[in-house]
PAGUNU-576952 format. One line per 2 residues: number of its first residue (from 1); their letters; for each residue x, y, z of N, C-alpha, C. Coordinates in nm, 2 decimals. Layout:
BEGIN
NUM = a = X,Y,Z,X,Y,Z,X,Y,Z  ...
This chain:
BEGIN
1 = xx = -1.26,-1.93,0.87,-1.14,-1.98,0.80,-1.18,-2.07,0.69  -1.29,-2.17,0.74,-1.28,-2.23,0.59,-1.38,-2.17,0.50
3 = xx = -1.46,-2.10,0.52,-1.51,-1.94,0.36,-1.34,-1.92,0.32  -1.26,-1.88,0.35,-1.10,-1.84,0.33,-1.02,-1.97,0.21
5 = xx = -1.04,-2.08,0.29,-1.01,-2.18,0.20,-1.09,-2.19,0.07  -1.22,-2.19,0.12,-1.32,-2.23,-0.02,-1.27,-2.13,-0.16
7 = xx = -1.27,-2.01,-0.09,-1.28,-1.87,-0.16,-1.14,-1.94,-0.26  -0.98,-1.94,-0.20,-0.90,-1.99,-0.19,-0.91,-2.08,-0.31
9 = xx = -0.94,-2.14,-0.30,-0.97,-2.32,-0.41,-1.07,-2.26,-0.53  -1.14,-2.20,-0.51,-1.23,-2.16,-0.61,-1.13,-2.06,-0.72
11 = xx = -1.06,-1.96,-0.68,-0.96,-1.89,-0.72,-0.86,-1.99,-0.79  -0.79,-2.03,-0.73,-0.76,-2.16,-0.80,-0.79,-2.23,-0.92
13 = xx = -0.87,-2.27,-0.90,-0.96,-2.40,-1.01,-0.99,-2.28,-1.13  -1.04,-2.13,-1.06,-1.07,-2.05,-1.20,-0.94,-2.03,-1.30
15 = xx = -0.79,-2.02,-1.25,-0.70,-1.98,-1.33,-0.63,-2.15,-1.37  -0.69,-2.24,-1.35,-0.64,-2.36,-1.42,-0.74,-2.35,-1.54
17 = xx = -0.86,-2.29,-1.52,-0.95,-2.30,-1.64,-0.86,-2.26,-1.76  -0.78,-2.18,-1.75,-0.70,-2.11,-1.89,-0.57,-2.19,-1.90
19 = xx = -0.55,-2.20,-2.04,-0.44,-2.24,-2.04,-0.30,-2.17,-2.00  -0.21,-2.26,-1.96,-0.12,-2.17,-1.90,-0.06,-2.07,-2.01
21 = xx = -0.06,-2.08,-2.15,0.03,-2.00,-2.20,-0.10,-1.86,-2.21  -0.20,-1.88,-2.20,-0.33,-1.82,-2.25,-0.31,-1.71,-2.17
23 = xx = -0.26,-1.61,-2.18,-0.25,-1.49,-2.09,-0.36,-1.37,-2.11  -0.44,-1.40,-2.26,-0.53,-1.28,-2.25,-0.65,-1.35,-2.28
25 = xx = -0.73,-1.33,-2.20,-0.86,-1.41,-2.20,-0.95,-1.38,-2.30  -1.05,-1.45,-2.32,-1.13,-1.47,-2.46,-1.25,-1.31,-2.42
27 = xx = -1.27,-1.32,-2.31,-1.33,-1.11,-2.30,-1.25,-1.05,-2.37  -1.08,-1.05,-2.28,-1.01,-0.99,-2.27,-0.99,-0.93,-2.50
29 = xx = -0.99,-1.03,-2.58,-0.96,-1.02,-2.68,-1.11,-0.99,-2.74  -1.18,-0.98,-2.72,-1.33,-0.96,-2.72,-1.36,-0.76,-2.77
31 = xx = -1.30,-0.77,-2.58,-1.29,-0.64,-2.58,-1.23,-0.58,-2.64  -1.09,-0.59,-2.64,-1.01,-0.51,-2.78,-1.03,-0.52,-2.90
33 = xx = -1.08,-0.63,-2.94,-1.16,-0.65,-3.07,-1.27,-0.54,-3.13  -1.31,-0.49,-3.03,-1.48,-0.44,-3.06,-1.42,-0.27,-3.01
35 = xx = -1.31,-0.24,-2.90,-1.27,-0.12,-2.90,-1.18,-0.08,-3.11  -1.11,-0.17,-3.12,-1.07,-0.14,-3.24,-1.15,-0.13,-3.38
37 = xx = -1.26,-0.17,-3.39,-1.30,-0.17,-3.48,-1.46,-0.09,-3.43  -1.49,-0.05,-3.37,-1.65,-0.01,-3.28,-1.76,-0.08,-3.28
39 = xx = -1.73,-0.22,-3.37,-1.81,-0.29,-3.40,-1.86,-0.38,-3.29  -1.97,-0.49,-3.34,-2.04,-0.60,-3.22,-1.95,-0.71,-3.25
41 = xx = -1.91,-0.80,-3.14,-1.87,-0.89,-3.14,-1.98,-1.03,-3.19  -1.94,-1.07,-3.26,-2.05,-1.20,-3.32,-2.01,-1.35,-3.31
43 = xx = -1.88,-1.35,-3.27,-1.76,-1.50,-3.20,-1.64,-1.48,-3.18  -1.57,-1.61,-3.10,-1.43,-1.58,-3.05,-1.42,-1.71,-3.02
45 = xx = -1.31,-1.76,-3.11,-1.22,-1.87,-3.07,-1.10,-1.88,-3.09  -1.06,-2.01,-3.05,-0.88,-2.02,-3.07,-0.83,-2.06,-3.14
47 = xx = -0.74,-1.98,-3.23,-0.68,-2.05,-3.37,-0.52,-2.01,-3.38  -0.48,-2.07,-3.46,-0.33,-2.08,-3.50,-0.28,-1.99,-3.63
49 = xx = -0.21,-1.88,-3.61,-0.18,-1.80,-3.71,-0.04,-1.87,-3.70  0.03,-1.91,-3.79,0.20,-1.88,-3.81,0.32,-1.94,-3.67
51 = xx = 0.18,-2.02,-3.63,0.26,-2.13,-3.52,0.24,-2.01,-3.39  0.16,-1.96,-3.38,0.15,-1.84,-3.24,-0.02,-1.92,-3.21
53 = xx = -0.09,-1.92,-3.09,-0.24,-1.91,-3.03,-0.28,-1.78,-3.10  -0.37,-1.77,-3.15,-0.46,-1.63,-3.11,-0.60,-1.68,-3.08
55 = xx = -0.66,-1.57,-3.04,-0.78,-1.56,-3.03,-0.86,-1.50,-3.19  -0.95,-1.56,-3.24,-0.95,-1.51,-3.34,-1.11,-1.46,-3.32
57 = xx = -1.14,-1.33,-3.35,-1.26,-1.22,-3.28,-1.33,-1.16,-3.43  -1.45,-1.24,-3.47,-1.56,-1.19,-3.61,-1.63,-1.08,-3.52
59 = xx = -1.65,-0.96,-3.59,-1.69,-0.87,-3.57,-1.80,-0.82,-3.65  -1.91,-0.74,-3.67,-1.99,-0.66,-3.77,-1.95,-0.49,-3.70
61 = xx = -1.89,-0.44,-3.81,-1.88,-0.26,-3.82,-2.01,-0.24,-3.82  -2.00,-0.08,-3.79,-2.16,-0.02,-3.77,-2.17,0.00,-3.88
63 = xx = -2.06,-0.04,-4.03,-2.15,0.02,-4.19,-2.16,-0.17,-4.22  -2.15,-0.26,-4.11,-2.21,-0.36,-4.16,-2.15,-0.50,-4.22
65 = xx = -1.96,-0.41,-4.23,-1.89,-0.50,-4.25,-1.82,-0.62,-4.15  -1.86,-0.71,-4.24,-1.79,-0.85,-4.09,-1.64,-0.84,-4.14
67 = xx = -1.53,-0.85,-4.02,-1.39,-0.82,-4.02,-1.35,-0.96,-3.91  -1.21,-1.05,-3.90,-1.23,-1.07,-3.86,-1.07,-1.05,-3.80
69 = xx = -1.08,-1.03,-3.65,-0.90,-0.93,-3.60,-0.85,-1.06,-3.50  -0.74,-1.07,-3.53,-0.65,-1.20,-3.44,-0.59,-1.09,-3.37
71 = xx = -0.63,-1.15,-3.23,-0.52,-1.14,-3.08,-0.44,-1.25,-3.07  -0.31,-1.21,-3.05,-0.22,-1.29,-2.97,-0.27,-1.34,-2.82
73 = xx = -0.29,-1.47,-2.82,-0.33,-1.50,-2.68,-0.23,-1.48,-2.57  -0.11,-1.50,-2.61,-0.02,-1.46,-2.50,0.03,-1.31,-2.45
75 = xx = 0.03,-1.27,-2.61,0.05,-1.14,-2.56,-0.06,-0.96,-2.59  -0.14,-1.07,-2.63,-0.27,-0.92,-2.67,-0.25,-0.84,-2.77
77 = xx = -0.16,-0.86,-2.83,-0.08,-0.81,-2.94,-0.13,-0.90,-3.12  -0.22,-0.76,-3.21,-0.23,-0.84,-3.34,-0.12,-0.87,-3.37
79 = x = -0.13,-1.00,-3.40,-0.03,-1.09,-3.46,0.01,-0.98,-3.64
């Protein structure tokens, strides 16, 4: 029972790590980043478009071009 709790608390403490409005995680915008464009992911942070969070995801295309695509953090959706 207490592996159950620990397990329990650890689960826990992982989803305070995100902010509560932060509904799509910095992978999560990562990955759709790099599926939309086929490119490699090169950084991802959090920025402010137009009073919305996004994740904001620099990428290099396979012809080389750096792009860089805003996720809505709340809703995964390019702003």
């Amino acid at each position: 029972m207490h592996a159950l709790h620990r397990l329990l608390l650890i689960a826990l403490l992982a989803g305070a790590a995100l902010p509560a409005w932060a509904q799509v995680s910095r992978d999560q915008a990562a990955a759709q980043a790099q599926q939309q464009t086929g490119g490699r992911v090169l950084a991802v942070d959090l920025a402010d478009a137009g009073g919305r969070t996004v994740w904001r995801v620099k990428v290099v295309t396979p012809r080389g071009d750096v792009r860089v695509v805003l996720v809505d953090a709340g809703s995964g959706r390019r702003p």
